[in-house]
N, C-alpha and C positions, 0 to 999 in steps of 0.2 A: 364153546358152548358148555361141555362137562366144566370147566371152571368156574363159569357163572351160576352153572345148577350148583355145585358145590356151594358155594357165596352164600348164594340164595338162601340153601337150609342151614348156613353157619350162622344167618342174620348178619351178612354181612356186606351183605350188596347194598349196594349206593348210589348217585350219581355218577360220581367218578370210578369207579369200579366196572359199572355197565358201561361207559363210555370208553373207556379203556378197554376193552375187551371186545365190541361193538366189530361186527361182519357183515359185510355188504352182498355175502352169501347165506344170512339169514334167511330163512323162509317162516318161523317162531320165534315166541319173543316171550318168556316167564318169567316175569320179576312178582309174582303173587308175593305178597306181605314183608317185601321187601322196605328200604327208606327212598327208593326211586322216588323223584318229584318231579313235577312238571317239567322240567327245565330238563333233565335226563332222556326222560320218555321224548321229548321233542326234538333232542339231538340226533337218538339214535334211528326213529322214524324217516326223521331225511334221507339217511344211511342206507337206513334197509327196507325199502319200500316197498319189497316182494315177499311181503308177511303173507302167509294162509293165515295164520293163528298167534292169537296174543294172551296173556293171561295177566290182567290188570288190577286183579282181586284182591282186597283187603291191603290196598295202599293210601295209606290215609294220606299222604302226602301230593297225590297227583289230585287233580281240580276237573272242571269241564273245559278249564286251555287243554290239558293234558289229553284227554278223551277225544278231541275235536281236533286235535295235531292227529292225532293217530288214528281216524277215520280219516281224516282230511289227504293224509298221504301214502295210505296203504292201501291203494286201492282195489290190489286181490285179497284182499280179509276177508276171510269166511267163516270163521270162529273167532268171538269173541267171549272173554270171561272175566266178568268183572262182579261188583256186588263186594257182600262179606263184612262191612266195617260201614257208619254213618257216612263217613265221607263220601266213599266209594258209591255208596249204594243216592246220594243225593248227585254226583258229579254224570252217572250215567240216566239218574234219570231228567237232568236237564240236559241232554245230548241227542231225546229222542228224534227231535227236528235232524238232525241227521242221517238218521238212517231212513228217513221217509226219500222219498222217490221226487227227485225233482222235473218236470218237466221244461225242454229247451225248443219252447213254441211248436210242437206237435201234436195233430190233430188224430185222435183215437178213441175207441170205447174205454181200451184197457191199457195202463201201462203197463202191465204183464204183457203184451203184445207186441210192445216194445223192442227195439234193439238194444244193448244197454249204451250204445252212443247216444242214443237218444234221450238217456236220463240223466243229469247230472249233480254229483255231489250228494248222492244216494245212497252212496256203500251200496253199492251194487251187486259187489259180488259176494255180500252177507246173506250167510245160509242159517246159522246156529249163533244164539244166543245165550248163556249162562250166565243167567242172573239171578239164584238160588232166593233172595228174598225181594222178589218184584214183588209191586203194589198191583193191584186191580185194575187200578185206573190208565197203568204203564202197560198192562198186557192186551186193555181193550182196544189200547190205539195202537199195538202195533198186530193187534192182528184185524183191525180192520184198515189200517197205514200202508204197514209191510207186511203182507199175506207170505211172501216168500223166504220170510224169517220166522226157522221153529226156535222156541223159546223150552231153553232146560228140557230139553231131549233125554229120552231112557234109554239105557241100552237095552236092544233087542236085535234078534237075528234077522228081523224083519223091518222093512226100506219106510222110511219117517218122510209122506208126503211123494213117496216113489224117488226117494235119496236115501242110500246107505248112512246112516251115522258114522262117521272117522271116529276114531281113535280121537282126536283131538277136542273132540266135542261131547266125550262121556264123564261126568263130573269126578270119577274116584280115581280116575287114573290123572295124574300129574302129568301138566303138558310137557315138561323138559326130563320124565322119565326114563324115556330114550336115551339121553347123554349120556343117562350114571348106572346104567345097566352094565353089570359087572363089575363096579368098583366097588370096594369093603366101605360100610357104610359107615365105622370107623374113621374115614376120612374127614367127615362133617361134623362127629361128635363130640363133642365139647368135653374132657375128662373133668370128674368129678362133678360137671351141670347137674343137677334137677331139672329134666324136659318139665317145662309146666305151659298150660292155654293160658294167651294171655289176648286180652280184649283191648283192641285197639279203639282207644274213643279221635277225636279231631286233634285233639292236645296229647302229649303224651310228656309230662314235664319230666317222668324219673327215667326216658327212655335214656340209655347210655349213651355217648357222643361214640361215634363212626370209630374215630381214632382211637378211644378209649378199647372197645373191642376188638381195633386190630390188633393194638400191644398187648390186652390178656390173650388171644388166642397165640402170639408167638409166644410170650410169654410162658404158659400152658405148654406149647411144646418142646420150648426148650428146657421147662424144667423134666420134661417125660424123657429128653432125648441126652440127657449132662450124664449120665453114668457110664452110657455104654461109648458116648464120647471122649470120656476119661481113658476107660479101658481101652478105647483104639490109639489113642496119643503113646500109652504106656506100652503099647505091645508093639508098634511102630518105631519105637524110641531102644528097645531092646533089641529089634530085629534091624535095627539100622547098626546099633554097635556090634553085632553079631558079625554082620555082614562086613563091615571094617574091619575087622581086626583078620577077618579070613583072605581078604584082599590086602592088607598091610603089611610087608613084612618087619617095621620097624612098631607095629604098633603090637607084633608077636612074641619080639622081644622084651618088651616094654611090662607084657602080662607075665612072660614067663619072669623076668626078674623081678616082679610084685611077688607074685608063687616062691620064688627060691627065697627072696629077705622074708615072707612070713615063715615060712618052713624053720631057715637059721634063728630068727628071734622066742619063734617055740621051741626049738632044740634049747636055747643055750639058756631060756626061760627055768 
């Protein structure tokens, strides 16, 4: 998980980087603004299907397949975050049919009164919502839809609908946080980059290819890491002759009669 958050803020998570790295002892899942697409997000869903919390936001690559594989198979989601970018923000709001509550022939006033066996293909067990720029019309139906999902929740000390707000569900803390707590943040930062915002629209024609970013970031450190690399070759390379000549007795000779012919060609000089 710390490797993928690493990725993640290098811009360098993908498809095949998330899938490669993918835990069937996930409980979180943060690819926010990553190049994830549909086709990743769907892999690794099957996988790890004991998500609490996702964070889907500003990935203009993933669709309403993508959104509906990961409601569809994570059925303990309880924080979802998504929005951020056109895409994102059109992909979740044709997904709301989703999270509405379905009923499987049960006769009641309230489906809040409900078992949730009783409801199916509901997102059920969705508590918290983050979707920083919902429309009007997207928040009227889910709070007369899904009364039991709070939408863009504030932190406070104080219980939202008689439920504690998680950690997971407060928008300024980053969901995969946790992973990279204590590591130098050094590790992700790109030498010589200019950090700049950049706005992701549906197209991104000048975005870099994957590959191209892997090779400058090795690239990048192997030119940071080629001196003191030199230096360890050379001082390896001394201490290995060192070391021979103290264990050699034929290669002791060898130096001393180096030393005694310079010594005579300067005498006789």
């Amino acid at each position: 998980m710390a490797m993928m958050a690493i990725a993640r803020r290098r811009k360098l998570l993908n498809d095949d980087v998330l899938i490669s790295l993918a835990d069937n002892s996930w409980d979180i899942l943060d690819i926010s603004g990553s190049d994830v697409s549909d086709f990743g997000l769907a892999k690794v869903v099957k996988m790890c299907d004991s998500l609490r919390a996702a964070d889907i936001s500003c990935c203009y690559k993933i669709t309403t397949l993508g959104v509906s594989e990961l409601l569809s198979h994570c059925q303990y989601l309880e924080t979802l975050r998504c929005g951020g970018c056109p895409r994102s923000d059109t992909a979740i709001g044709r997904c709301l049919g989703l999270l509405k509550p379905k009923l499987n022939d049960v006769a009641g006033d309230s489906w809040e009164e409900l078992d949730s066996k009783d409801i199916a293909n509901g997102a059920e067990s969705m508590r918290w919502l983050l979707w920083p720029k919902i429309d009007d019309n997207s928040r009227e139906i889910l709070a007369s839809d899904c009364p039991r999902i709070v939408v863009n929740p504030k932190r406070s000390v104080f219980s939202v609908r008689g439920l504690k707000v998680p950690n997971e569900a407060i928008a300024d803390l980053a969901l995969d946080e946790s992973f990279v707590q204590g590591i130098d943040p050094n590790t992700w930062a790109i030498p010589g980059a200019v950090q700049k915002v950049v706005i992701l629209s549906d197209s991104s024609p000048n975005e870099l290819p994957i590959a191209e970013k892997f090779r400058l970031a090795f690239v990048q450190r192997d030119e940071r890491l080629a001196p003191k690399r030199a230096k360890n070759v050379r001082q390896h390379q001394r201490r290995a002759e060192r070391e021979w000549i103290m264990t050699n007795a034929e290669a002791k000779l060898v130096v001393l009669a180096s030393r005694l012919s310079k010594s005579l060609n300067s005498t006789l000089s």
